[in-house]
N, C-alpha and C positions, 0 to 999 in steps of 0.2 A: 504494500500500500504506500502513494506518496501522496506529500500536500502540494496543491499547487496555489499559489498566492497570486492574484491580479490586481489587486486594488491600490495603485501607485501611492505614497504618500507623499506630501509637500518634501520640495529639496531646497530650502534656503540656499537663494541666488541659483538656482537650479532654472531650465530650461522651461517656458511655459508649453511648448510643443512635443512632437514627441521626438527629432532632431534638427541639429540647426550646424549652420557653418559661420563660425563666429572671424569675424575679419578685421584684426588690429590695423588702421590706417596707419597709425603713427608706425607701424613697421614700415609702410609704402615709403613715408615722406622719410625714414632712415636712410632705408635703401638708396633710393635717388641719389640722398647726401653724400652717400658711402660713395657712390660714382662720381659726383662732379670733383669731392677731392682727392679720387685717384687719377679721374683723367682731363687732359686740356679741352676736351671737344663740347660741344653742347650734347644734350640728354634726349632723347628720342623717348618716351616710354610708348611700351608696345602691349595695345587694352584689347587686343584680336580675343575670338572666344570668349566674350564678358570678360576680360580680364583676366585669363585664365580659368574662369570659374568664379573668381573674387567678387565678381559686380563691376560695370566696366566705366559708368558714372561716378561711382563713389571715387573708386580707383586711381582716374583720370584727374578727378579735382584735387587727392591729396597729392598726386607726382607733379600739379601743373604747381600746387603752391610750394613744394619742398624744393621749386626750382628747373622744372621737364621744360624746353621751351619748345617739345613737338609733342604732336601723341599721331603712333602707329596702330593702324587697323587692317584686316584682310577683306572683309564684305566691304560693299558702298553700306549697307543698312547698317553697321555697327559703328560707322563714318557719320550718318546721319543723325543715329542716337544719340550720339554727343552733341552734335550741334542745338538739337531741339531739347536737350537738357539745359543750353546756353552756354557752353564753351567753347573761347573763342580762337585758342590755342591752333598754328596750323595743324592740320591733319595730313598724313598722309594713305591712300586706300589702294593696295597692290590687287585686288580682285573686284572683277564689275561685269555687269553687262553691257552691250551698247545704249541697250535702252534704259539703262538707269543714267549715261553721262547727262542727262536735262535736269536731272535732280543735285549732281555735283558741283554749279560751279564754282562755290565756295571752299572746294575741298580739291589738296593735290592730288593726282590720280600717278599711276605707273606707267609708262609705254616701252612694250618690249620691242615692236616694232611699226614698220612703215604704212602698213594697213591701222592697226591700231592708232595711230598717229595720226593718222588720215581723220578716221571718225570721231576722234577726238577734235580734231581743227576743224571738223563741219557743223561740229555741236555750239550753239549758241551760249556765249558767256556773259555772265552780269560784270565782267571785268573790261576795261577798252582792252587790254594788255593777254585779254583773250584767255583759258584754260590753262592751268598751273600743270604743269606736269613735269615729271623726273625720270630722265630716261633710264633703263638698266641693262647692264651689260653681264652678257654670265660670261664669270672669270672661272666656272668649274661648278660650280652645283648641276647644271645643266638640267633647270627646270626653267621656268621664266627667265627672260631675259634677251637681249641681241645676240648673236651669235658673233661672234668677233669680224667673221669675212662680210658682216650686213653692217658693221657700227659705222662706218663712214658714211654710208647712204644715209642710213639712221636720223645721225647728226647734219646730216646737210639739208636735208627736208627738214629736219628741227628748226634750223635757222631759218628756212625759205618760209615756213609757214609762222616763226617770228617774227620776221619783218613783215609778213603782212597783219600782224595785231590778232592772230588766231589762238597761238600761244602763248606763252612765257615757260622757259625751261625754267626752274627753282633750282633743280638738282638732278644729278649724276647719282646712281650710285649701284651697287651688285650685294650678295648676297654668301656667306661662307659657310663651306664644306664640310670644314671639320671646326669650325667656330666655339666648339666645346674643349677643343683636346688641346693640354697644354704645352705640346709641342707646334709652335707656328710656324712650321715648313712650309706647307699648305697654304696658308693663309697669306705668310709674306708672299709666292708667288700670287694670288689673287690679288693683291693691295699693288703688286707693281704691272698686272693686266690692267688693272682698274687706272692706274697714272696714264699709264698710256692711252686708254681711253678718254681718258679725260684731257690730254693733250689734244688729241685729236679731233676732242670739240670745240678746243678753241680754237683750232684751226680752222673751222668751222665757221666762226663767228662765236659762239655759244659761249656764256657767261655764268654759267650756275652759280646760287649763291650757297647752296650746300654740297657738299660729295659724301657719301655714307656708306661706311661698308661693316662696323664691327659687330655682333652682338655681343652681350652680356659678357660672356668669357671672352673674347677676342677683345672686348674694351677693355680688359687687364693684358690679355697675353700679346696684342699685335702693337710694335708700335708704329703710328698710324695719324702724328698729328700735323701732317698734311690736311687731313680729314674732317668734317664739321662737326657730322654727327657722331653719336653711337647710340645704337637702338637696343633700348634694356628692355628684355622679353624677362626671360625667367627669374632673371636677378631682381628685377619687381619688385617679384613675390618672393624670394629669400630662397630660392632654389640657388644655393651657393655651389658651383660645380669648381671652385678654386678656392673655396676656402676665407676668403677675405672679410669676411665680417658679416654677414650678408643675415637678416632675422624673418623667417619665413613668416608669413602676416596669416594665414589662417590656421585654424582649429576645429574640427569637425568633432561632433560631440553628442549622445543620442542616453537615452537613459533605459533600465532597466523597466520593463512591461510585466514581464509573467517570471516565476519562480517557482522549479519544482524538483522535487529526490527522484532521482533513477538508478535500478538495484542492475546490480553488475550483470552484465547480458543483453542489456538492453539499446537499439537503436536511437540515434538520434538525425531526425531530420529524413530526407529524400533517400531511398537508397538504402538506409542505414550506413551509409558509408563508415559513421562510427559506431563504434559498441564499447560500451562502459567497459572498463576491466576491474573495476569496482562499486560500489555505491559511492555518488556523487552529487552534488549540488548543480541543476545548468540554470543558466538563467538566460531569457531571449530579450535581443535588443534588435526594436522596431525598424531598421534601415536594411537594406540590400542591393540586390546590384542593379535595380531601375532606379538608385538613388548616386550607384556610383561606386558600390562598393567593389572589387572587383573581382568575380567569383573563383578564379583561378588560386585567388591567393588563400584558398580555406588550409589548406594544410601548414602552414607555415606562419599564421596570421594569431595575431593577440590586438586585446586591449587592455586599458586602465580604467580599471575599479575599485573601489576601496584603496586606492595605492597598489594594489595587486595588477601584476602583468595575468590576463586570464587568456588561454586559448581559445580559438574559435574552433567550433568542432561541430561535424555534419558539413553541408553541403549551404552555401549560402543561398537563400532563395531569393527572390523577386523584392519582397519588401523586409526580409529581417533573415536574421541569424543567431543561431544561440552560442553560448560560452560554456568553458567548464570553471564553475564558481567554487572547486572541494568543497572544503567544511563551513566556506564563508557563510554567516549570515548575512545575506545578500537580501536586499528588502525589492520591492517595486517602487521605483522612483530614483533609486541610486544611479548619479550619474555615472556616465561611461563616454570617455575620452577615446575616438581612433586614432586621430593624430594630432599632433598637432609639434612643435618643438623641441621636446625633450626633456625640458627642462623640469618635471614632474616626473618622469621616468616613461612619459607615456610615447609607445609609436610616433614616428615621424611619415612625412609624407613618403618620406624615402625608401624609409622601412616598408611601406605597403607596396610602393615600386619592386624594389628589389623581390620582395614576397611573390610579386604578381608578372615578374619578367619585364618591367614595362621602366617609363620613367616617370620623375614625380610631374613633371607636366600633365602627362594622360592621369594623372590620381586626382589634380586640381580641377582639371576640365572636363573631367566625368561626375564630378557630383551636379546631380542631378535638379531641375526646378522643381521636386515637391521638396527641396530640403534648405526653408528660409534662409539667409543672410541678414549677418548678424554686426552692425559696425561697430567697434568701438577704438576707445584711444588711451593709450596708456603712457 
C-alpha cells in the first residue's frame, strides 16, 4: 500500500504557477558590460529566437541600456516586435521575405546577392537615402552570403543603385565557422577574406559605416579591431564558452504536484523503463518536453530539491516527469530548480546540454510558451 499526496501547500516566495523561467536582467546589462570592457568594437546584441528563449523585448531594453548600440535578429517579424514595443536602436534582420521588405524600411536588412539587391532597391523606402542594407560575404560558413567570385559585381551594383538614392550600404560584414573554438586559425583566415572584401568595396565607391564579423567567443579570441561591431548571441545570456566572467540570466524552476511510496519492483512512468530496486519516495514535477525539457536527457538528468540533487527516473513525458525523492519528506508545493547557475548546487543549462547531447542554446530556446517568464533584477 502507498500514500499519495496532491494537495500542494503554500511555498513562501515560491512560484504562483505550476512552472516559470525566471530571467535576471541585471545578468543581461552584466554581460554586455563584460564585453564593451574586453573589446574596442561596438556591441551588436543578438534577440533572434525571443532572445534565446529569454523574452526578446525585455532582453533588448536591458542590453540597449547597459550600452548594445545595435540589436540583431533572424525573422523581419522578430525585427518588427521590437520596433512596435518602441525601440529605437538600429536593427539588423538577416532573414525575410520579398514580401515582407514594404514592412522594413526602418530596419537594416542582409543582401547576399545581386537579385536580392535588386528587390530590395525596387522596394519603396521612407528614407531619401533609400533601404539600409549590409552586404555579406561568406569567408567559409558557406551558408548565406556572396560567394567571393560574385563580391565585385555585388558591390558595384551596390554602388550603382547608391547613387541612384535606392540604397544606403551601412555595413559589410560575414559570419564565423568555428567562432566558438579557441583556437582562431579559422577565423583569422575569415577576418583577412573579409578585408579584402571590404577593400574591394571601396573600390567600388562603397563606404560602410560598420564591418562585423565576430560572435561572442570570437569577440575574445579574434583580434579584429579593424572591425565595428561584434555581435553577442550567446554571451547575452551567460553561455560562457571561454570562460570570462560571463553570468547566465535564466532559471527554470517548477514545483513538486503529487507525492507517492513505490515498493521495490515497481515501474515508473511509460515503458517502465524504470523499476525501483527498492522502496522509494518519487515525486512528479509538472513540466516536460512540450515545455522544453528534453527527453533524451532522462537517464543522466537531476534536479534540486530540498538542497538535494534528485534523479529523474522513467521516461519524461509531454507535460511532467517524476524524480527519485528516497527517504525525503518531500511535500506538494516544494520547489524544484532544473537549472539554473550553480550557485545553489542546482543543474546548469549546461548540464542538461551535455545530458541531452545538445548545446545550452537548444536548452534556452526550447522552453517552451506555456512556461511564463519571469523578470527580475538583482
Amino acid at each position: 500500500m502507498y500514500l499519495v499526496q496532491s494537495r500542494p501547500r503554500p511555498v513562501p516566495g515560491g512560484i504562483t504557477g505550476l512552472s516559470e523561467a525566471v530571467v535576471d536582467l541585471s545578468a543581461v546589462r552584466d554581460n554586455v558590460r563584460t564585453f564593451r570592457r574586453r573589446v574596442a568594437q561596438d556591441v551588436m546584441a543578438v534577440v533572434k529566437a525571443d532572445a534565446f528563449g529569454h523574452g526578446a523585448v525585455p532582453v533588448a531594453r536591458a542590453a540597449v541600456e547597459a550600452g548594445a548600440t545595435w540589436l540583431g535578429v533572424a525573422h523581419a517579424a522578430e525585427a518588427l516586435q521590437l520596433r512596435a514595443a518602441g525601440l529605437r536602436a538600429p536593427i539588423l534582420a538577416w532573414l525575410y521575405d520579398p514580401a515582407e521588405l514594404m514592412l522594413l524600411s526602418d530596419i537594416d536588412v542582409s543582401v547576399s546577392t545581386v537579385a536580392e539587391l535588386q528587390r530590395v532597391a525596387r522596394t519603396p523606402s521612407v528614407h531619401s537615402a533609400g533601404f539600409w542594407v549590409h552586404l555579406k560575404l561568406d569567408t567559409g560558413l558557406h551558408r548565406a552570403g556572396s560567394a567571393p567570385d560574385q563580391w565585385i559585381e555585388l558591390t558595384r551594383t551596390a554602388a550603382h543603385y547608391e547613387a541612384l538614392g535606392a540604397v544606403t550600404v551601412r555595413g559589410i560584414w560575414s559570419h564565423l565557422s568555428h567562432g566558438d573554438s579557441a583556437d582562431a586559425m579559422q577565423s583569422t583566415r575569415q577576418l583577412q577574406l573579409l578585408r579584402t572584401g571590404v577593400g574591394l568595396a571601396h573600390r567600388a565607391g562603397l563606404r560602410p559605416s560598420v564591418v562585423h564579423l565576430a560572435n561572442s567567443a570570437g569577440a575574445v579570441t579574434l583580434d579584429a579591431q579593424d572591425t565595428d561591431l561584434v555581435r553577442i548571441g550567446a554571451g547575452l545570456y551567460g553561455i560562457d564558452e571561454l570562460g570570462i566572467g560571463l553570468r547566465p540570466a535564466m532559471r527554470l524552476v517548477s514545483k513538486v504536484t503529487q507525492v507517492r511510496r513505490i515498493r521495490a519492483g515497481e515501474g515508473v512512468s511509460y515503458g517502465h523503463d524504470f523499476v525501483a530496486e527498492r522502496d522509494t519516495t518519487v515525486a512528479l514535477v509538472p513540466i516536460g518536453y512540450a515545455d522544453g525539457v528534453p527527453r533524451v536527457a532522462v537517464r543522466r538528468a537531476s534536479v534540486l530539491c530540498r538542497g538535494v540533487r534528485m534523479p529523474v527516473i522513467g521516461r519524461i513525458a509531454m507535460d511532467q516527469f517524476v524524480v527519485d525523492a528516497r527517504d525525503l519528506a518531500v511535500e506538494p508545493g516544494e520547489p524544484v530548480t532544473l537549472f539554473g547557475d550553480g550557485s545553489a548546487g542546482e543543474p546548469t543549462a549546461q548540464d542538461w546540454a551535455d545530458w541531452a547531447g545538445t548545446i545550452p542554446h537548444e536548452i534556452y530556446c526550447g522552453i517552451g510558451s506555456r512556461v511564463p517568464r519571469r523578470y527580475e533584477e538583482k
